[in-house]
C-alpha positions, 0 to 999 in steps of 0.5 A, a space after each residue: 500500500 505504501 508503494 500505491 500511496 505513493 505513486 499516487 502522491 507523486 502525481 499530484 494526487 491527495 488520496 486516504 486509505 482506510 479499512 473502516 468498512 462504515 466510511 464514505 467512500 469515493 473508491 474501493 480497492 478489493 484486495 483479494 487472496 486469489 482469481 475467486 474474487 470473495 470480496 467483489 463477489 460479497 460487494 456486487 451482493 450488497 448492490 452497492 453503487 461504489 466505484 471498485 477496482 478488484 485485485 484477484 491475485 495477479 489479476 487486476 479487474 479482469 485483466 492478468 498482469 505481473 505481480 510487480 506491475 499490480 502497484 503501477 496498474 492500479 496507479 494508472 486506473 485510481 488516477 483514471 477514476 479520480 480523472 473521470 467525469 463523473 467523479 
């Protein structure tokens, strides 16, 4: 996480992480241990309406990437969000 949080920062970008599941959120970041993907699954239940990026193992969303790349690919797409529009 700090290796995220800092990319992050070193685009210009202020972003705060938490683990408190009851604070509002603009984002969240599903870390899951493998490809079955338990906390996106139990999220998409809830019917939620929270932008997410889910990390399943060496996956990002739905695209495979080296581990050692996981860092900078969800720099690109948190940066993307935060960009978008609609945020």
């Amino acid at each position: 996480m700090r290796g995220l949080q800092e990319g992050l920062k070193k685009l210009g970008m202020a972003v705060d992480f938490t683990t408190d599941r009851d604070s509002v959120v603009d984002l969240l970041l599903l870390v899951n241990g493998c490809t079955h993907a338990c906390l996106e699954e139990a999220y998409l239940k809830q019917g939620a309406n929270t932008p997410f990026i889910s990390v399943k193992g060496e996956m990002v969303d739905s695209r495979y990437v080296r581990e050692e790349r996981i860092p900078e690919i969800l720099i690109k797409k948190i940066a993307e969000l935060i960009d978008s529009p609609s945020h």
